[in-house]
N, CA, C and O atoms as CSV, one atom per row, in Angstrom:
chain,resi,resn,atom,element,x,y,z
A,1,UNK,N,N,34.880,17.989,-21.139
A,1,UNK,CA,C,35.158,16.595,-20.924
A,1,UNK,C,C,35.415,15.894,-22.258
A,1,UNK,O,O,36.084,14.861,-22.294
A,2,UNK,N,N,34.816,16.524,-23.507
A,2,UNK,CA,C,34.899,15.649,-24.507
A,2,UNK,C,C,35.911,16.046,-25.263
A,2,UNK,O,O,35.881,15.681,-26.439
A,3,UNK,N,N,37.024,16.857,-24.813
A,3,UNK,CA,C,38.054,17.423,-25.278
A,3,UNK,C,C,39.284,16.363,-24.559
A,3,UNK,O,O,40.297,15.801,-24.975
A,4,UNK,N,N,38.787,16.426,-23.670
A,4,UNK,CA,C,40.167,15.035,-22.885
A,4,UNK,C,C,40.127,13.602,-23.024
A,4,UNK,O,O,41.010,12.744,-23.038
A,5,UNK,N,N,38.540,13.558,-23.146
A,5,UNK,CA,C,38.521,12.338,-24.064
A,5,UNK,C,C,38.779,11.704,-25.509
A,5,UNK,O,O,39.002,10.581,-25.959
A,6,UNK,N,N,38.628,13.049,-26.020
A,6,UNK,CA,C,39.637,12.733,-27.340
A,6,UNK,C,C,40.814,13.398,-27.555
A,6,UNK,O,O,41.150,13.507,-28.735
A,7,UNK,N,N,41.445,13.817,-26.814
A,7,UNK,CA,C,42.509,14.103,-26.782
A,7,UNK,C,C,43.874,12.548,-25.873
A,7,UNK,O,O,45.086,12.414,-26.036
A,8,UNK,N,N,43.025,11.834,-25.128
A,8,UNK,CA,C,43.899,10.748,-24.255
A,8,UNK,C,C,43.835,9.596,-25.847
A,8,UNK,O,O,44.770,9.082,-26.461
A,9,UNK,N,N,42.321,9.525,-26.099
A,9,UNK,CA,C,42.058,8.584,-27.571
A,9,UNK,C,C,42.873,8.662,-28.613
A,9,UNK,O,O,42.988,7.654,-29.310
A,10,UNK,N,N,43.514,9.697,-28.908
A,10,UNK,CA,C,44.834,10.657,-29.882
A,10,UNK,C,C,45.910,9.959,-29.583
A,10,UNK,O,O,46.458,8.999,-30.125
A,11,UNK,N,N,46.128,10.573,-28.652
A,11,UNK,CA,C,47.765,10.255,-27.515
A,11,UNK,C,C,47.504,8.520,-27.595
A,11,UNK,O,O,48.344,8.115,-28.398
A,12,UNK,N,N,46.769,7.470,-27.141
A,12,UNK,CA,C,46.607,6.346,-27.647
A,12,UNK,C,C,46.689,5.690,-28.741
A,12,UNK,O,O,47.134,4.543,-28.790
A,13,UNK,N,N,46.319,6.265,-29.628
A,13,UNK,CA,C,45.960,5.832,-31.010
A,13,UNK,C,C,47.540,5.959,-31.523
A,13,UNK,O,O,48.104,5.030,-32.101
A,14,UNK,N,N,48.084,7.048,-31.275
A,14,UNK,CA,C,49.343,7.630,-31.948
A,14,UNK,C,C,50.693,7.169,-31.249
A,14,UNK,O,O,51.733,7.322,-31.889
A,15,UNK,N,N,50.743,6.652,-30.065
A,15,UNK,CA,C,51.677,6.887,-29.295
A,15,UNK,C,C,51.791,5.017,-28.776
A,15,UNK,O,O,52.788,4.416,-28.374
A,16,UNK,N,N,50.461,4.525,-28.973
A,16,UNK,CA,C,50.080,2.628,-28.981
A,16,UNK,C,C,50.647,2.475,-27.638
A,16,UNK,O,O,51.363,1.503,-27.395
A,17,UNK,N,N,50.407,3.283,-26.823
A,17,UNK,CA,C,49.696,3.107,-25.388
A,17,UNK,C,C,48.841,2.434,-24.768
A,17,UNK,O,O,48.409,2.752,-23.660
A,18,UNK,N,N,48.424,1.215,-25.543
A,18,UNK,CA,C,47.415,0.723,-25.536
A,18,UNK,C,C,46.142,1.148,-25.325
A,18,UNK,O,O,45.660,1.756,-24.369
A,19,UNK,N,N,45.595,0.702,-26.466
A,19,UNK,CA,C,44.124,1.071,-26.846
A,19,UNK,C,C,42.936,0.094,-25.999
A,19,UNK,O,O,42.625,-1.096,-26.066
A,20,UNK,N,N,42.602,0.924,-25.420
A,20,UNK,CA,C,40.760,0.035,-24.347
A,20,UNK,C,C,42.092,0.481,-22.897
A,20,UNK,O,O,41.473,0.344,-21.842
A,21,UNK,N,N,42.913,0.727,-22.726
A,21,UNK,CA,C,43.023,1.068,-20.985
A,21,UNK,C,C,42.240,2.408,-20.709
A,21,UNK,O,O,41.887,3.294,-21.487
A,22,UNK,N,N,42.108,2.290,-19.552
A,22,UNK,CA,C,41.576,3.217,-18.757
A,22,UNK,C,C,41.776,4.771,-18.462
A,22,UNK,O,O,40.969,5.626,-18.098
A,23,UNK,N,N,43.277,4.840,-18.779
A,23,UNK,CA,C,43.843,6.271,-18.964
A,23,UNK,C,C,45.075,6.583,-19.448
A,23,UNK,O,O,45.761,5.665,-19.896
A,24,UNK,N,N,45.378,7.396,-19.447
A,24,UNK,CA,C,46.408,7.952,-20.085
A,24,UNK,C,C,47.148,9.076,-19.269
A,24,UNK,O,O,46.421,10.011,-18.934
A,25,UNK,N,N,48.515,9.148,-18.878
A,25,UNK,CA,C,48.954,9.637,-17.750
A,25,UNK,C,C,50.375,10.625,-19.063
A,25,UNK,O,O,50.921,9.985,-19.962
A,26,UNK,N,N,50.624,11.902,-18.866
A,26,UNK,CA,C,51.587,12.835,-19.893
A,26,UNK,C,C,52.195,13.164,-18.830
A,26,UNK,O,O,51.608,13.487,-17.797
A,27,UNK,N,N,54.019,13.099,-19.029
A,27,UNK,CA,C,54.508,14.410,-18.045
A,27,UNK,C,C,55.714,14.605,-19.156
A,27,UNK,O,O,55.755,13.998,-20.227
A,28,UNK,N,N,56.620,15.501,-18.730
A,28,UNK,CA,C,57.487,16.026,-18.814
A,28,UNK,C,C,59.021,15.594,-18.162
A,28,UNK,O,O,59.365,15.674,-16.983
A,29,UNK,N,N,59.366,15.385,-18.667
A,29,UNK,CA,C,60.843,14.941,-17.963
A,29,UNK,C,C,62.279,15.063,-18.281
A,29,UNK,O,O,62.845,14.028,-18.632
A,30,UNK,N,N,62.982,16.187,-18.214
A,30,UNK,CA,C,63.811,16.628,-18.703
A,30,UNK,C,C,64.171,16.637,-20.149
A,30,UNK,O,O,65.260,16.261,-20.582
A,31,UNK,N,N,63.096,17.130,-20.930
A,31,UNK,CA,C,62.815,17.386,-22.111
A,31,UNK,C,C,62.562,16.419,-22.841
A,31,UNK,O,O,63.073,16.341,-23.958
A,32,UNK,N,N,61.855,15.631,-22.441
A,32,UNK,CA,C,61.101,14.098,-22.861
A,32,UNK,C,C,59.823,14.263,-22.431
A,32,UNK,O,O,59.493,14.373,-21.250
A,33,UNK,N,N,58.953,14.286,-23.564
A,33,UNK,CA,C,57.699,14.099,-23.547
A,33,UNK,C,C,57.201,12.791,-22.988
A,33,UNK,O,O,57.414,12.150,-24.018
A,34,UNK,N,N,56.634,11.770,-22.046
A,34,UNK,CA,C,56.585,10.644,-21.909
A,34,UNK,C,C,55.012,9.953,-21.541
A,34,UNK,O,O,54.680,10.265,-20.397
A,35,UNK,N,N,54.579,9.590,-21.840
A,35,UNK,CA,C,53.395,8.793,-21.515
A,35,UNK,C,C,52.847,7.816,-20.646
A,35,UNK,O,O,53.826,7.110,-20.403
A,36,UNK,N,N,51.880,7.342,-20.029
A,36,UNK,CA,C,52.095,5.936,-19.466
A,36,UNK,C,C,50.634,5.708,-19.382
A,36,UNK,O,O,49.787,6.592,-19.250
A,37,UNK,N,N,50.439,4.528,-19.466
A,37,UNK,CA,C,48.826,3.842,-19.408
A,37,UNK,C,C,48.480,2.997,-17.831
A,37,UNK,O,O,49.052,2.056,-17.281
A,38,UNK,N,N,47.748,3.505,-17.592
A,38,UNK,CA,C,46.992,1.961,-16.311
A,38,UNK,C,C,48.404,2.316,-15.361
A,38,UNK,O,O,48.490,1.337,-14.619
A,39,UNK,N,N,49.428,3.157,-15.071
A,39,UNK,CA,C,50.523,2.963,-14.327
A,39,UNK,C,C,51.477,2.010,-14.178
A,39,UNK,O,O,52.077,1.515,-13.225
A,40,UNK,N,N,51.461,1.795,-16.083
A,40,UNK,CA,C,52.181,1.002,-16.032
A,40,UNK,C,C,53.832,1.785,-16.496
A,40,UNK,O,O,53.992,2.985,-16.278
A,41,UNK,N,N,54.772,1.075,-17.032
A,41,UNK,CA,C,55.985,1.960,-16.886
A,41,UNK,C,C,55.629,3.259,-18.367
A,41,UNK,O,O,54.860,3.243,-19.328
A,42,UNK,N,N,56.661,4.249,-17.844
A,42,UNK,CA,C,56.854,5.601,-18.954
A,42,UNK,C,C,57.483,5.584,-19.725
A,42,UNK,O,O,58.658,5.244,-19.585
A,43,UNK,N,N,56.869,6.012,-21.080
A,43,UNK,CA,C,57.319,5.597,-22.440
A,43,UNK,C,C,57.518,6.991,-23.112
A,43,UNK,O,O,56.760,7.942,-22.925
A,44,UNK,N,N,58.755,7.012,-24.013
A,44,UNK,CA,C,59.248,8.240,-24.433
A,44,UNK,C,C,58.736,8.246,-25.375
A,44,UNK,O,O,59.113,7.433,-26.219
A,45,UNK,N,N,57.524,9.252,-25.722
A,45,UNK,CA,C,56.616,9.679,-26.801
A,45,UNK,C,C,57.733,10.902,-27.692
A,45,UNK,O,O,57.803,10.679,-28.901
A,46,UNK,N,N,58.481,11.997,-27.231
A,46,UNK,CA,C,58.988,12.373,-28.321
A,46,UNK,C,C,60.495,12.763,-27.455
A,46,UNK,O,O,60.465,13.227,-26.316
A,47,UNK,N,N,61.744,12.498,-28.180
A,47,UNK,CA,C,62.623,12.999,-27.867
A,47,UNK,C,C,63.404,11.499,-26.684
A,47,UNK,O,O,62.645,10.798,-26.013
A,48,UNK,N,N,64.428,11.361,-26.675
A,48,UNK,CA,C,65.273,10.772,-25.872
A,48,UNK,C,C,64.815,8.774,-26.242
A,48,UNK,O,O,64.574,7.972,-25.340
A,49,UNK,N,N,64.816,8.447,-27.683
A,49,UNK,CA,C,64.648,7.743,-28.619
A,49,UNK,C,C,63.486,7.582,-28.601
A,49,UNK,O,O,63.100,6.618,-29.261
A,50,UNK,N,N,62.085,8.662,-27.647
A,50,UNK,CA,C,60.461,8.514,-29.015
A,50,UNK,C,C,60.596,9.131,-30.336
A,50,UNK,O,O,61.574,9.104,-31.083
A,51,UNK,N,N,59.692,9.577,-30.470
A,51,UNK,CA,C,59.576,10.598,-31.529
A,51,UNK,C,C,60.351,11.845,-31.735
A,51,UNK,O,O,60.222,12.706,-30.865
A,52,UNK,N,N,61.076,12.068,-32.664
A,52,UNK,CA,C,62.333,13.128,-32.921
A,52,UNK,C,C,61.328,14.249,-33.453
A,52,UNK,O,O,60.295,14.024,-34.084
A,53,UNK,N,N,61.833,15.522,-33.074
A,53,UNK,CA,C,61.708,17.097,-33.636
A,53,UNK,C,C,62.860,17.189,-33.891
A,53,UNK,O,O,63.932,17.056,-33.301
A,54,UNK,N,N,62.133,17.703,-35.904
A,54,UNK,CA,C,63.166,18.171,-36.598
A,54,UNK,C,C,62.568,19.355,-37.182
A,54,UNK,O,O,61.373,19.258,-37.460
A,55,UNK,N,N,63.205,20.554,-37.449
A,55,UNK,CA,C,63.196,21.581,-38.271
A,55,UNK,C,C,63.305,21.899,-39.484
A,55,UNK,O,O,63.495,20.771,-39.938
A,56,UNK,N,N,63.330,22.539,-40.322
A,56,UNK,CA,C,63.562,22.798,-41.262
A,56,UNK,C,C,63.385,24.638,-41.936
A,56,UNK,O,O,62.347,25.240,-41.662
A,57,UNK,N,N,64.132,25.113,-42.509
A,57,UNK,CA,C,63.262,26.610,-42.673
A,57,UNK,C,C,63.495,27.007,-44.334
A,57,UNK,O,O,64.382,27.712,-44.817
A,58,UNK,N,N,62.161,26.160,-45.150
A,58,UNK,CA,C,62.217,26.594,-46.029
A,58,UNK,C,C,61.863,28.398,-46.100
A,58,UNK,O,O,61.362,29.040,-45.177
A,59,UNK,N,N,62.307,28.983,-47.531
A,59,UNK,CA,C,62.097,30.421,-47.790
A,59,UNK,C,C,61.184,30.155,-48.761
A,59,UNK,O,O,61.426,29.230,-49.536
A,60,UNK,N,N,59.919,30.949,-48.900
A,60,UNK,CA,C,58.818,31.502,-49.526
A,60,UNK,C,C,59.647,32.884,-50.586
A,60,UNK,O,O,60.460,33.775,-50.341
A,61,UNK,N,N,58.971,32.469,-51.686
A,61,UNK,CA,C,59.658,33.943,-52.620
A,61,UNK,C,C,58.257,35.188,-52.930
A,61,UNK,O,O,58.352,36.152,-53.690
A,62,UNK,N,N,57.086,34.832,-52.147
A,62,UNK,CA,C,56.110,35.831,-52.171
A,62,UNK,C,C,55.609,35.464,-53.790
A,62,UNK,O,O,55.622,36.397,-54.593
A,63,UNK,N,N,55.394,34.796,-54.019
A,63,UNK,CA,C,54.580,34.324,-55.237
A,63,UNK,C,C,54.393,33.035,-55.647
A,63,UNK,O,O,54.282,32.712,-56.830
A,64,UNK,N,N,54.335,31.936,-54.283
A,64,UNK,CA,C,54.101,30.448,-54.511
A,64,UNK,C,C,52.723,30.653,-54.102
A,64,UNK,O,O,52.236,31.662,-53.591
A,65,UNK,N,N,52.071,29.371,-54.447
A,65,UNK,CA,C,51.024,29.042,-54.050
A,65,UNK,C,C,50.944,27.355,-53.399
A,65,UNK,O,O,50.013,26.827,-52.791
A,66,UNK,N,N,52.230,26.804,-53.774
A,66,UNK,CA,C,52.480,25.680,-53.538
A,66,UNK,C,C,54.091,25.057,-53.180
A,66,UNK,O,O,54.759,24.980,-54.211
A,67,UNK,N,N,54.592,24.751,-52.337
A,67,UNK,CA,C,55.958,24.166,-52.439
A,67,UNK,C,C,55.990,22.751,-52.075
A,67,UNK,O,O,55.087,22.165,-51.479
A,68,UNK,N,N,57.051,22.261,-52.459
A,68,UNK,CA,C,57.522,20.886,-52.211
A,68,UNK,C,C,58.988,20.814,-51.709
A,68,UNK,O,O,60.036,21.185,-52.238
A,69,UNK,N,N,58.708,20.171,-50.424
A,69,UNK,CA,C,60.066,20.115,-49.689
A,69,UNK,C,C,60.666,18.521,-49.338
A,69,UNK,O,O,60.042,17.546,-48.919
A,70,UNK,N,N,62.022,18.655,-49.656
A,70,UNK,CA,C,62.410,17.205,-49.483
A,70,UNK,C,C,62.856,16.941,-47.552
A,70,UNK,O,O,63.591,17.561,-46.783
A,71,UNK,N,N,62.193,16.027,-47.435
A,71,UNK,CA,C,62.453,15.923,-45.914
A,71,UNK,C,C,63.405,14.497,-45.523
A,71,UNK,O,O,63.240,13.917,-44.449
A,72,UNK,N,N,63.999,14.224,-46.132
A,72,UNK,CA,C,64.773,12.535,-46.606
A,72,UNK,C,C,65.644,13.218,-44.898
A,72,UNK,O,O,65.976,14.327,-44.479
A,73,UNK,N,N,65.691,12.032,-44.469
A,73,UNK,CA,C,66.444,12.028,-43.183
A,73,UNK,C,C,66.223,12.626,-41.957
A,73,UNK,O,O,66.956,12.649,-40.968
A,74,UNK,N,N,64.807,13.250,-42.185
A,74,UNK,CA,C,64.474,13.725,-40.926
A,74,UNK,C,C,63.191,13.393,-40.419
A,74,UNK,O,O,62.750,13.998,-39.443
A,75,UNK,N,N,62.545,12.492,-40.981
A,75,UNK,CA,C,62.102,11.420,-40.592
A,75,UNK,C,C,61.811,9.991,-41.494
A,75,UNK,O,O,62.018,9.857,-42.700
A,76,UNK,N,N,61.247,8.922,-40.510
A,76,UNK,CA,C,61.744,7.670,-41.153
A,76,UNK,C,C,60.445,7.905,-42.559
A,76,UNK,O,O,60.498,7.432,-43.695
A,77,UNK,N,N,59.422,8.745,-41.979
A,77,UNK,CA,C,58.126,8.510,-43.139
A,77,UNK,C,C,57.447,9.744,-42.585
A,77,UNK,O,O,56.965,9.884,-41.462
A,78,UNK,N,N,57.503,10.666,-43.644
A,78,UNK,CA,C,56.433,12.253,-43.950
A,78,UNK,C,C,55.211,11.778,-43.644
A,78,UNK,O,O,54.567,12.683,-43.114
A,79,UNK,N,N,54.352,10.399,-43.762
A,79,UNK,CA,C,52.927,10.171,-44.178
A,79,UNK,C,C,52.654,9.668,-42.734
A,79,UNK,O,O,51.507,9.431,-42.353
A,80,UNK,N,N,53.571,9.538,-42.069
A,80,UNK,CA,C,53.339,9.167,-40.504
A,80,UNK,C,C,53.493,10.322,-38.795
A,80,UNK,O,O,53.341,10.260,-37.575
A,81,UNK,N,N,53.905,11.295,-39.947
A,81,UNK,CA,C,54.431,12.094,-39.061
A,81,UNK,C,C,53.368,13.441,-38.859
A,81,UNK,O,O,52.354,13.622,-39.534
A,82,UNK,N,N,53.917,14.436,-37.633
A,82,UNK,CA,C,52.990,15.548,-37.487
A,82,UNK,C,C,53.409,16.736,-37.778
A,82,UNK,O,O,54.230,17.158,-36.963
A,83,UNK,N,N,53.075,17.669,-38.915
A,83,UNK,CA,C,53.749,19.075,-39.731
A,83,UNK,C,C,53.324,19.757,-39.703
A,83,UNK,O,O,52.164,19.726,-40.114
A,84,UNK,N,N,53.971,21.187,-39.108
A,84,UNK,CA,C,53.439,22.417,-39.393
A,84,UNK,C,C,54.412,23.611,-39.599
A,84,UNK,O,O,55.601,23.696,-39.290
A,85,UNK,N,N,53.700,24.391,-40.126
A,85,UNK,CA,C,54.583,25.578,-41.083
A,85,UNK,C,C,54.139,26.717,-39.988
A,85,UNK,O,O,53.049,26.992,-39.487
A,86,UNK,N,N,55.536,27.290,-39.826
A,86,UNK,CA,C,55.225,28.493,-38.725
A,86,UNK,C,C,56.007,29.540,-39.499
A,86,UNK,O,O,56.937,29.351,-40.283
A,87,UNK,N,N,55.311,30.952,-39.033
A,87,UNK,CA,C,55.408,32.283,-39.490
A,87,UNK,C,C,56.901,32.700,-38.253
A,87,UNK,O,O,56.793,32.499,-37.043
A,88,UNK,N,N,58.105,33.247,-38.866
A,88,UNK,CA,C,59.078,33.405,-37.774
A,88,UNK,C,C,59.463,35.110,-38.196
A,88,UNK,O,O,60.407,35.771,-37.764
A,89,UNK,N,N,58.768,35.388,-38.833
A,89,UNK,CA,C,58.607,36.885,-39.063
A,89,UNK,C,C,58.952,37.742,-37.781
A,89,UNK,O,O,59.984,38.325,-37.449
A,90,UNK,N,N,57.880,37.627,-37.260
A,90,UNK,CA,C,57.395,38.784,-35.805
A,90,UNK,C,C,58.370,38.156,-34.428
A,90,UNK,O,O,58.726,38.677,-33.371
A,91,UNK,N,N,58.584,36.796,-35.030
A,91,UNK,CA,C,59.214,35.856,-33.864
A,91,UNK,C,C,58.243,35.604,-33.128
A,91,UNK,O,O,58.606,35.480,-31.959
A,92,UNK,N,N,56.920,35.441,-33.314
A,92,UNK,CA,C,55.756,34.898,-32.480
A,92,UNK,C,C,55.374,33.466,-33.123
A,92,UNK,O,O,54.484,32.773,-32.630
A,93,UNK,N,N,56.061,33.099,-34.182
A,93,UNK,CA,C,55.869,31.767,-34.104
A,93,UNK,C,C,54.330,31.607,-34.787
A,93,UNK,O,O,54.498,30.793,-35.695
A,94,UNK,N,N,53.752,31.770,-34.780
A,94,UNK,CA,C,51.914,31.941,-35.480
A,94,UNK,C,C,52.377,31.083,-36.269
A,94,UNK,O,O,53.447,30.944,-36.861
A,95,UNK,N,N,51.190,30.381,-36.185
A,95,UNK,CA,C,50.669,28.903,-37.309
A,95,UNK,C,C,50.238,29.626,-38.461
A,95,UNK,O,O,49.500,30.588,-38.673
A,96,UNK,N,N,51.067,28.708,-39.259
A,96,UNK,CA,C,50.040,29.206,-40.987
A,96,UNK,C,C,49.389,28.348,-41.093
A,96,UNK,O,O,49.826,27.228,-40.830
A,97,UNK,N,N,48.053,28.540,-41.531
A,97,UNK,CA,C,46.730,28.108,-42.128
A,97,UNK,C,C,46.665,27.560,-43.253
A,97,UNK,O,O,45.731,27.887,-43.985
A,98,UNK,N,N,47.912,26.290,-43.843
A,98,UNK,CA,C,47.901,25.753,-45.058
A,98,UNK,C,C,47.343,24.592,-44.855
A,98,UNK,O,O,46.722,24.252,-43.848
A,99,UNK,N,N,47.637,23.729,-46.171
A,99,UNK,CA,C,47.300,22.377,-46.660
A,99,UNK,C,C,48.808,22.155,-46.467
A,99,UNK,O,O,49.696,22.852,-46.958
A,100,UNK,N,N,49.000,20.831,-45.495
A,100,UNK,CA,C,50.617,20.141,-45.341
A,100,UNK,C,C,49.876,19.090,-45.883
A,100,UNK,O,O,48.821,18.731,-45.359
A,101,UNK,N,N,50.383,18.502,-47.000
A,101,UNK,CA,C,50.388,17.000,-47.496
A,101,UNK,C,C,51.662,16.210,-47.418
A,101,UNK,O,O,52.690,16.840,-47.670
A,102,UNK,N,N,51.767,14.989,-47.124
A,102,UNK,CA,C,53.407,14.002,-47.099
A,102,UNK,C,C,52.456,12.831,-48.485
A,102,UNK,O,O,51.600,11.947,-48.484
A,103,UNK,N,N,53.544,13.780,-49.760
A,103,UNK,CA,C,52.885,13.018,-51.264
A,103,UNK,C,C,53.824,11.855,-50.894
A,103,UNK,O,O,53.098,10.904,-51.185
A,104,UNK,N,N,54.948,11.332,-50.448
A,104,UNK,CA,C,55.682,10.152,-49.915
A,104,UNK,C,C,56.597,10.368,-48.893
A,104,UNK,O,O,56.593,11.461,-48.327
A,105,UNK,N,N,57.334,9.553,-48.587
A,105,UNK,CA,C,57.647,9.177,-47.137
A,105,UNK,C,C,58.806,10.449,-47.125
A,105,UNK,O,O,59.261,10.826,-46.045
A,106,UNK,N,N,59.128,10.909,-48.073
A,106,UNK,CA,C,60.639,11.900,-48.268
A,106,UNK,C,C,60.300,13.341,-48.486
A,106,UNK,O,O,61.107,14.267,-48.404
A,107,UNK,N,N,58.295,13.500,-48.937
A,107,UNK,CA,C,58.085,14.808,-49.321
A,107,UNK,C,C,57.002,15.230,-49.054
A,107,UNK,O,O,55.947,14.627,-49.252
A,108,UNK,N,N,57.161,16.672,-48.416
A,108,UNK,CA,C,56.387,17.465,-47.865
A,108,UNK,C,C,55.582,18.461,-49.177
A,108,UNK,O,O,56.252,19.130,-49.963
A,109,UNK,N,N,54.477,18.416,-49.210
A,109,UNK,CA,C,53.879,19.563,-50.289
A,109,UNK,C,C,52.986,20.457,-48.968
A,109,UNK,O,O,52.236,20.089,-48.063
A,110,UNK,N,N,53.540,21.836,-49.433
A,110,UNK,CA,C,52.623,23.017,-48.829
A,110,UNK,C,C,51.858,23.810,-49.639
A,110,UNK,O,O,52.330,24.187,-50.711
A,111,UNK,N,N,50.577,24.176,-49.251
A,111,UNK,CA,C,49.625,24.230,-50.201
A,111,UNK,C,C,49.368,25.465,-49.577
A,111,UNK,O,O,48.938,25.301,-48.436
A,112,UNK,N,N,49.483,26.723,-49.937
A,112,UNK,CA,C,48.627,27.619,-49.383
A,112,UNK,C,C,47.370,28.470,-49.785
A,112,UNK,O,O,46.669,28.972,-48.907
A,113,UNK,N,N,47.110,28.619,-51.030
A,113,UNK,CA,C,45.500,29.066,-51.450
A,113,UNK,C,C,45.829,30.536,-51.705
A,113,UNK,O,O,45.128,30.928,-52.638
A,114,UNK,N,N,46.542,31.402,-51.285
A,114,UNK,CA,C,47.304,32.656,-51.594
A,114,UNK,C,C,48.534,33.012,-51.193
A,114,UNK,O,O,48.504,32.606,-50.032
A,115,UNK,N,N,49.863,33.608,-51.385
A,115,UNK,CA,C,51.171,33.575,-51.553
A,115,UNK,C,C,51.342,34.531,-50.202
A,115,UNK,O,O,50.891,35.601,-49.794
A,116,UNK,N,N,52.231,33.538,-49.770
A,116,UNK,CA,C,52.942,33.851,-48.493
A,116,UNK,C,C,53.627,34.814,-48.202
A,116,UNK,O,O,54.741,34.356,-48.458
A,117,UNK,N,N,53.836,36.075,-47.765
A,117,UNK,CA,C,54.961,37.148,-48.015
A,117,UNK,C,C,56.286,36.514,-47.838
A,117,UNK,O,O,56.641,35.785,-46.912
A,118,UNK,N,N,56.938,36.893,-48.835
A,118,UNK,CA,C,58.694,36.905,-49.110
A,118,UNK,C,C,59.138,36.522,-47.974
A,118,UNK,O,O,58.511,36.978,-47.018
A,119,UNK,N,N,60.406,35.526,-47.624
A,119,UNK,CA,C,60.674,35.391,-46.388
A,119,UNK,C,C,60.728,33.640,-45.677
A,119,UNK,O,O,60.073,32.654,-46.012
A,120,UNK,N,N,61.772,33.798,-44.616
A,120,UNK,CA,C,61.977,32.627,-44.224
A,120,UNK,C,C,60.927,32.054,-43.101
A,120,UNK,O,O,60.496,32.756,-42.187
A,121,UNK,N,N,60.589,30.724,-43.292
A,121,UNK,CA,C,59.315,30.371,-42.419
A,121,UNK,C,C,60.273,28.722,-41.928
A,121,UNK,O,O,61.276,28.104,-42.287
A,122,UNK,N,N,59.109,28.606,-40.856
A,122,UNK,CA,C,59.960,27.000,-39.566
A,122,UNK,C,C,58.644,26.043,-40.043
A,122,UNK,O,O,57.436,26.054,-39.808
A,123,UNK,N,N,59.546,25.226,-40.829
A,123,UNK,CA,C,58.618,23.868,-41.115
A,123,UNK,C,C,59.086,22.834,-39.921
A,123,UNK,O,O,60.210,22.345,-40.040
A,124,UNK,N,N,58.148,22.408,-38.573
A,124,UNK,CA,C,58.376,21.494,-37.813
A,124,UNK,C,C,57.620,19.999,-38.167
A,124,UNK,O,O,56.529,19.878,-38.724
A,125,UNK,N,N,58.498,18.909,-37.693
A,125,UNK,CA,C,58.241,17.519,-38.197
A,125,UNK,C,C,58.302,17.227,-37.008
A,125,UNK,O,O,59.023,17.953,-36.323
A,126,UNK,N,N,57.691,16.250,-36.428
A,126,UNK,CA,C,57.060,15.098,-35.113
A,126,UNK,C,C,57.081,13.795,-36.170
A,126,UNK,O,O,56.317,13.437,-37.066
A,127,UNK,N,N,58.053,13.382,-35.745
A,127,UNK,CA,C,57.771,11.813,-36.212
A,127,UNK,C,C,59.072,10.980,-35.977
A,127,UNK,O,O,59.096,9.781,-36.255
């Protein structure tokens, strides 16, 4: 229970669904993520003018420990948005276990703590 409760509190907080209603209603709709509060009307949380997914696939040279990626135009602000670096190796997609920082609205720093094997990886942006 305390997983859906902070998970609707999220989706609120992020999505300004209004905060203090009663619930929080998610569907799907021809590839529109959409939301709605109290039943009131459905609001396009990502895709079909909410929130845009954008890609990106920086390459790792197997001896960073850190990169910085310019993200200018693919969203309005890095420091507002949601990032993650995926492994496209195996084609299973697996989350890497870094530090994503947005040092300003145009740049992504990836932090990883030991060097990534050689190779192209899927930096995804929500925002």
């Amino acid at each position: 229970m305390a997983f859906w409760g902070n998970l609707e509190g999220t989706l609120k907080e992020m999505f300004s669904l209004g905060k203090g209603t009663d619930r929080v209603a998610i569907r799907s709709n021809a590839g529109v993520l959409q939301g709605q509060n109290n039943g009131g009307s459905w609001v396009n949380l990502i895709g079909a003018g909410g929130q845009s997914v954008q890609t990106l696939s920086p390459v790792f040279d197997g001896t960073q420990l850190t990169k910085d990626i310019d993200v200018t135009g693919l969203t309005a602000d890095a420091r507002n948005s949601i990032i993650q670096l995926l492994d496209t190796s195996a084609n299973n997609f697996e989350r890497i276990y870094c530090t994503v920082k947005a040092t300003s609205s145009t740049n992504v720093r990836i932090e990883t703590g030991i060097p990534l094997p050689a190779g192209t990886y899927k930096l995804v942006i929500i925002g």
